[in-house]
N, C-alpha and C positions, 0 to 999 in steps of 0.2 A: 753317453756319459758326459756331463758338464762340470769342466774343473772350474773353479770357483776358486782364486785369491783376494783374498777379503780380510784385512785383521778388525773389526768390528763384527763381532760376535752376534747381535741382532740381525745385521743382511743375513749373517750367514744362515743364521735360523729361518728366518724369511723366504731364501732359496729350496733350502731341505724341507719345508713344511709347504712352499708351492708345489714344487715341482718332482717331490718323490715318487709322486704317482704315474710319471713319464720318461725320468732320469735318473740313473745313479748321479748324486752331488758329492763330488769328490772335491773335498776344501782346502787349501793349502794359505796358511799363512802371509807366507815367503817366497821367493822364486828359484830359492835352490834347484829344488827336482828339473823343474822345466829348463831352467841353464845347464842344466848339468847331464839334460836330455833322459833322463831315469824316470820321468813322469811316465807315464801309458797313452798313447793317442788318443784325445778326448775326440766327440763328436762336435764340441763348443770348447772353446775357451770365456770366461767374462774374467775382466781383469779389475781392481780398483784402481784408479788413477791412481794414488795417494798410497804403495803398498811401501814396506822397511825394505832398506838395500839395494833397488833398484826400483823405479819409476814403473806404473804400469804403461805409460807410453814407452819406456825402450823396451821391458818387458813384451812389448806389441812388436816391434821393430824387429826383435830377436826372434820370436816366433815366425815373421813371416818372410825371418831371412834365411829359417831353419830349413832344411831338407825334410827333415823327422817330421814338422807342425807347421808346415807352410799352407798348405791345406787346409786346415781346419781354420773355419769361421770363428772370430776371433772380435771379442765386445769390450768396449770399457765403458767404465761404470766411475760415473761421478756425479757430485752436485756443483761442480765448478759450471760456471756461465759457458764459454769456452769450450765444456767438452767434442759437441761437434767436429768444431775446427782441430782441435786437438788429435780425437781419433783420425780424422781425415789424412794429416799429416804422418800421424803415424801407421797408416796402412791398415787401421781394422776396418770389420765388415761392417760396423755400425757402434751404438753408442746407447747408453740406457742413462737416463739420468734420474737422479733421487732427488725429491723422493719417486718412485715408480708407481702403478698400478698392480696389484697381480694378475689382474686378466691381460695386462697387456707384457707384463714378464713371461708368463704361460705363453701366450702366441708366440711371441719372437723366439724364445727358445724352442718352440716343437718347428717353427718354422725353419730356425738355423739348424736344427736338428736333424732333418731331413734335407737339407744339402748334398 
């Protein structure tokens, strides 16, 4: 399963219509669930840099300071310049930058999939 927080309706479509045929895509707006540790252990996290309420870099930070999602392989997702550096700082497993490929969103997620 790959949670997905995205508030831009088109990624999200993009994700569910690549990658349904390998993962359940479970979308979440916001980061309530995952702060509040109620989310379901995903197999992936991808995060957008840029979500409401909290940053997907502290959003990253929180996750892999978490006991519950320390684990799981953990992506951000931007068109910022920067993102590289960004994720690095913030302890994710790597970094997807938009616009993306779907053949190359397909591989990174079956590959972080199988972690």
């Amino acid at each position: 399963m790959i949670v997905l927080i995205e508030d831009d309706e088109a990624i999200r479509d993009v994700f569910n219509l690549s990658l349904r045929a390998w993962f359940k895509v479970v979308v979440f707006e916001n980061s309530e669930l995952i702060l509040s540790n109620k989310a379901d252990v995903p197999d992936v996290f991808v995060l957008d840099k840029n979500i409401s309420g909290i940053s997907g870099i502290d959003l990253c930070r929180f996750i892999k300071s978490s006991e519950r999602y320390k684990h799981v392989p953990t992506y951000l997702l931007s068109a910022a310049p920067d993102i590289a550096n960004a994720a690095q700082a913030a302890g994710a497993d790597g970094f997807i930058e938009k616009p993306f490929s779907i053949k190359s969103l397909r591989e990174l997620m079956l590959k972080a999939g199988s972690c």
